[in-house]
N, C-alpha and C positions, 0 to 999 in steps of 0.2 A: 839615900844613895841613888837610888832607881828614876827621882827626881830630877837628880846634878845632872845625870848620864840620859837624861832624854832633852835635857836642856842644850847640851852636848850635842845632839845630834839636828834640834833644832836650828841650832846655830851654823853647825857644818851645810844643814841643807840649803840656809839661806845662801850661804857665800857660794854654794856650788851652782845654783839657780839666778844669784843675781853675775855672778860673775858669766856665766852665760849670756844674759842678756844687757853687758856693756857693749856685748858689740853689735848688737842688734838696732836698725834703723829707728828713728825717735817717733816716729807712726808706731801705733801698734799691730799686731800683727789680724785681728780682724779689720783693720782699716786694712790692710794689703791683702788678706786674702781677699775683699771686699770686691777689688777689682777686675776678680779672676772669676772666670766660668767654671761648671763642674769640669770640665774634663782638664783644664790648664791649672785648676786647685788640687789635683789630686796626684798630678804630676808635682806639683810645686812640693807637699807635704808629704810625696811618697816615703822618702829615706827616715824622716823623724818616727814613721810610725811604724816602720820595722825595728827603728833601736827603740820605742817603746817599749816594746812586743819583749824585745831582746833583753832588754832590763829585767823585766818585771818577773822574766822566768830564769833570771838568775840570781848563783846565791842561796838558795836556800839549803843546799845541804853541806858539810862537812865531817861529817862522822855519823856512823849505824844505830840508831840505838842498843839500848845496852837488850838482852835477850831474855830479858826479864819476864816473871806473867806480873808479876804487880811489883810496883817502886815507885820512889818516887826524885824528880829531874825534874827541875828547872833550870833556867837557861838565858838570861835578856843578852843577844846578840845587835850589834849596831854593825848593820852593811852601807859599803859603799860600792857601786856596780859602776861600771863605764862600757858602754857601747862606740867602736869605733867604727865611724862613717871612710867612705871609698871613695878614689877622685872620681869617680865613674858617675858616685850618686849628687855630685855639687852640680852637674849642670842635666837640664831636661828640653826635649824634642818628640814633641807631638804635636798631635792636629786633633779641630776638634770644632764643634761649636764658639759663636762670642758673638755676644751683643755689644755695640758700641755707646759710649756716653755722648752727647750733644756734643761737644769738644773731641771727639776724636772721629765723630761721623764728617764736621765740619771738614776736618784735616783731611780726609778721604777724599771727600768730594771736590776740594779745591787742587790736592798733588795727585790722584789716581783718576781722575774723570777730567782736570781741568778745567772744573768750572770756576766762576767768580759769584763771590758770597753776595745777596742779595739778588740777583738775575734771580729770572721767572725759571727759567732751567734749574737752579738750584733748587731754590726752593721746593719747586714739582718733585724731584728725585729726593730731597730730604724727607721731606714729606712721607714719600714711599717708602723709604728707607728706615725708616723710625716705624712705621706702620709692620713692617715686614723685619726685625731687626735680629736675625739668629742666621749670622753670616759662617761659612766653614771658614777657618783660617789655621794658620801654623804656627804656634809657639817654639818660641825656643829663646835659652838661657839658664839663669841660675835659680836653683830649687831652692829651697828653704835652709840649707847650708852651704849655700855658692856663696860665692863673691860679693860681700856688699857696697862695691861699688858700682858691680853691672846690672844695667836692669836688662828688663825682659823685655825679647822682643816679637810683636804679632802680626806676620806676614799675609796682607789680604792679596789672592790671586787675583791674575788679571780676567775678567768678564764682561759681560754684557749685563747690564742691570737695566730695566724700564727702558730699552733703546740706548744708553749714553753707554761707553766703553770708556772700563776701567783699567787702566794699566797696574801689573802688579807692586804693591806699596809696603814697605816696614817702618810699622807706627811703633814706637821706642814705651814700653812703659814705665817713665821713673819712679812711679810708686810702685814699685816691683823689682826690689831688690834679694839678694841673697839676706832673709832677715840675721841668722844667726854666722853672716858673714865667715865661711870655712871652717868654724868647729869643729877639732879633729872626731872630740869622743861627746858622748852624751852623757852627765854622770844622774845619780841619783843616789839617794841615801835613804836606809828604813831601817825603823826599830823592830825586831822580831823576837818573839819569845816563844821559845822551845818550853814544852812541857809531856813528862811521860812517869810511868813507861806501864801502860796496860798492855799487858798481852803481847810483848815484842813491840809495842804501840807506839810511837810520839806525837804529837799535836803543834803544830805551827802557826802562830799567828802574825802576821803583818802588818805594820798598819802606820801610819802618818796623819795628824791634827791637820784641819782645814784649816789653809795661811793664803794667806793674799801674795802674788806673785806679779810684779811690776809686768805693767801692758799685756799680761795674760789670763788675768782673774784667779780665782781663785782654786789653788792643787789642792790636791788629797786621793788618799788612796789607803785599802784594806785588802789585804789576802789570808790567806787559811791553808793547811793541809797538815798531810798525815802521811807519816813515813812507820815503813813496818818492818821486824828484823824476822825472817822465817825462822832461824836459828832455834826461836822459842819451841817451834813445833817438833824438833829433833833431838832425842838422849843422847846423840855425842856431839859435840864442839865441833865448829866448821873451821876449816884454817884461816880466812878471810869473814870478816862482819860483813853482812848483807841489809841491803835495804831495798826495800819495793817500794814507790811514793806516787804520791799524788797531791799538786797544788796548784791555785788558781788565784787570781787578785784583778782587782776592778781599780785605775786611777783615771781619773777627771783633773784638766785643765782649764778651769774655765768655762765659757760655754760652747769651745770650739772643740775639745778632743774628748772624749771618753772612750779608752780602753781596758780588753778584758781581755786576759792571760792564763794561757790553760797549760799545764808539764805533766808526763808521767815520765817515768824514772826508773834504771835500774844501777844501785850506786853500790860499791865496793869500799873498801878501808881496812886499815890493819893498824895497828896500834903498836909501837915499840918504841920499851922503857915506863917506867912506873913512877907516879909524882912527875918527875918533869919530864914529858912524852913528846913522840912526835907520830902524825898520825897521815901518810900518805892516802889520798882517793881518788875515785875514777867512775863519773858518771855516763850513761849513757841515756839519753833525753829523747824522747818527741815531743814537740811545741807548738803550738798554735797560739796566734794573737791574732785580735782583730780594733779598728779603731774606728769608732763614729765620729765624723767630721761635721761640723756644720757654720756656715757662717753669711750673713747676708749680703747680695751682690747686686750692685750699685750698675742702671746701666738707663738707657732714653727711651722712653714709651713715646707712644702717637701725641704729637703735639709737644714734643720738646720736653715732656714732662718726666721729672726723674724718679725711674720705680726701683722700687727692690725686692729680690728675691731670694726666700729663703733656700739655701744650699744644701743639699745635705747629702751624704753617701759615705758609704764604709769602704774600707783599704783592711788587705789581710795580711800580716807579718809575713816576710820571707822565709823566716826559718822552722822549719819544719824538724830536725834533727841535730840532735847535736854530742859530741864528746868535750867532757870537763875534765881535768886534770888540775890537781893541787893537794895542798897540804895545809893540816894544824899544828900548830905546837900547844903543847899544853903546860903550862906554870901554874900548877897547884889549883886555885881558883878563877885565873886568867885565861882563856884561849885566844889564841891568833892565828888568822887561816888566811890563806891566799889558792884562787884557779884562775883558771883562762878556759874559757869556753870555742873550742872548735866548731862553727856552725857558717851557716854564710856570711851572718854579721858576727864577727866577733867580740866576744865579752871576758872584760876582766872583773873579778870580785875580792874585796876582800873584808874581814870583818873582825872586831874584836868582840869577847863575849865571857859573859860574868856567870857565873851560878854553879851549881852542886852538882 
C-alpha cells in the first residue's frame, strides 16, 4: 500500500514541476542565468528563493502528539505546499557590476560612443574595453517570475571611457526573460512519516527520491524533526494539546540552488469527537532559510575571447515568523488537514495521511 501511495505522490510531483515549467523559456535556466552577473542573478532569483525557504518550512504539523511516555504512531502523510509570489516580486531594479560579451560591447561602442566597426578608434577602445571589462550599470525588468515575454534591460550611463564619450545606452537582453513567466504560487509535494511517541515525543521525516527535472537537473530533498507534547511532564490534563518542535530539510535543484530550512515552533490543537473528528490548530513559527546559488557567467575577456565564470552567492529567505492556522478531520484511518500560513510570503498546505 505504502508503495501505490508514494507512487501517488511521485506522479503528483511530476505534473506540479512539469507543469510549472511549460511556461518557462525553451533555454534553460543556467543558460539565462549565464548571462547575468552576481548582483542582476540575484536580483533575478530573489523571490523563488524565499518561497523555497517558504515551502520547505511548511506543513509539517497538524495535531500534538499523543502525551504518552511510550506508544507507539505511525503515520505516512503526503503534503502538497504552495507558496504565493506578489506583483511587487515579478519585476526587479538594481545597479550593479556587468561585463559585456563581444556582441554587446560592439553595440556600445557603435550607439553610445558612435563609433564605426573596424576604424582604428574602435578597435583602440574595444581593445580597452574588454581588457578592463566590469562596467557599473542598471538593470531593470522581470525576475524569475515576471513576464515571459519581457526581457531585461541593462542601462550603460553616460562617461568618459579612454578619451571617447559615451552617451547613456539601453542594451535589451532577450535571453533574459521572466523564466517561469508570472507563476502565481510555487507548489511542491513530499512524503513524510510521522513516527512516536517517546516521552511526549514524535519523529518526522521528510523526504523525496532524486528525479530529473526538465531544463533544471536533477531535485531531491530530505528533512527531519521532532515535535514534543509537555503534557507528559504533568498529572493533570491540559485543556489544549501542546506541542514544542523543531525541523529542518535540505533540497537541491540541480546544480544551480541548494536550500536549507530551519523552523522552531509553538503549536496548539484540540480534538472534538471520537472515531470521526475534527481537529482545529494554531502555530506560531520562527523560520529561517537560506539558498546557495551558483551558475556560470558567460562574458569577453582581452582579445575577444570568451571566458566564464563561476557565480556563486547565497540569498536568505524573507520570512522570519510566522502564524498557521488550520484544520484535520479525521476518518477512522484516514486524516485530511488543510492551513494557511500568515508570514510575509504566504503559504498554503494541505495533506492527506494514513496510519494508527
Amino acid at each position: 500500500m505504502q508503495k501505490n501511495l508514494f507512487a501517488v505522490v511521485v506522479l503528483v510531483v511530476s505534473f506540479l514541476l512539469s507543469t510549472t515549467l511549460v511556461q518557462a523559456q525553451s533555454q534553460g535556466l543556467a543558460e539565462t542565468l549565464g548571462n547575468l552577473s552576481s548582483t542582476a542573478g540575484a536580483a533575478y532569483v530573489a523571490p523563488i528563493v524565499t518561497s523555497f525557504g517558504s515551502n520547505l518550512n511548511s506543513g509539517w504539523f497538524s495535531g500534538a502528539p499523543k502525551a504518552t511516555k511510550l506508544g507507539f504512531d505511525i503515520k505516512l502523510r503526503i503534503i502538497g505546499v504552495g507558496s504565493f509570489f506578489t506583483d511587487d516580486q515579478k519585476v526587479l531594479s538594481t545597479s550593479g557590476l556587468f561585463s559585456f560579451t563581444d556582441d554587446q560591447m560592439d553595440l556600445l561602442l557603435q550607439n553610445a560612443a558612435g563609433l564605426t566597426p573596424g576604424s582604428q578608434e574602435f578597435s583602440t577602445l574595444k581593445s580597452y574595453m574588454q581588457a578592463n571589462n566590469n562596467w557599473e550599470v542598471h538593470f531593470s525588468g522581470p525576475t524569475i517570475i515576471g513576464d515571459g515575454d519581457t526581457p531585461l534591460h541593462i542601462t550603460f550611463p553616460g562617461q568618459v571611457i579612454n578619451g571617447e564619450n559615451f552617451t547613456e545606452y539601453d542594451l535589451i537582453m532577450e535571453d533574459v526573460k521572466g523564466y517561469l513567466n508570472e507563476l502565481p504560487v510555487l507548489p511542491s509535494v513530499a512524503a513524510q512519516i510521522d513516527i512516536g511517541t517517546f516521552m511526549g515525543t514524535q519523529a518526522s521525516f521528510r523526504w523525496f527520491p532524486e528525479m530529473d527535472v526538465q531544463d533544471l537537473g536533477k531535485f531531491k530533498f530530505f528533512g527531519f524533526g521532532i515535535l514534543h507534547n509537555p503534557e507528559v511532564w504533568f498529572n493533570d490534563p491540559l485543556p489544549i494539546d501542546l506541542g514544542i518542535g523543531f525541523f529542518t530539510q535540505t533540497m537541491e535543484v540541480g546544480s544551480i540552488f541548494k536550500s536549507t530550512a530551519t523552523q522552531y515552533g509553538v503549536y496548539a490543537s484540540k480534538t472534538f469527537g471520537a472515531g470521526i473528528s475534527i481537529t482545529p490548530y494554531v502555530g506560531l513559527t520562527m523560520e529561517t532559510s537560506n539558498t546557495e546559488v551558483a551558475y556560470d557567467y558567460a562574458f569577453s575577456g582581452p582579445g575577444g575571447i570568451t571566458e566564464t565564470a563561476r557565480i556563486g552567492f547565497e540569498l536568505e529567505g524573507e520570512n522570519k515568523a510566522g502564524v498557521t492556522l488550520g484544520a484535520s478531520i479525521n476518518l477512522l484511518f484516514i486524516n485530511l488537514s488543510v492551513d494557511y500560513k500568515m508570514a510575509k510570503t504566504k503559504t498554503v498546505s494541505g495533506a492527506i495521511s494514513f496510519g494508527l
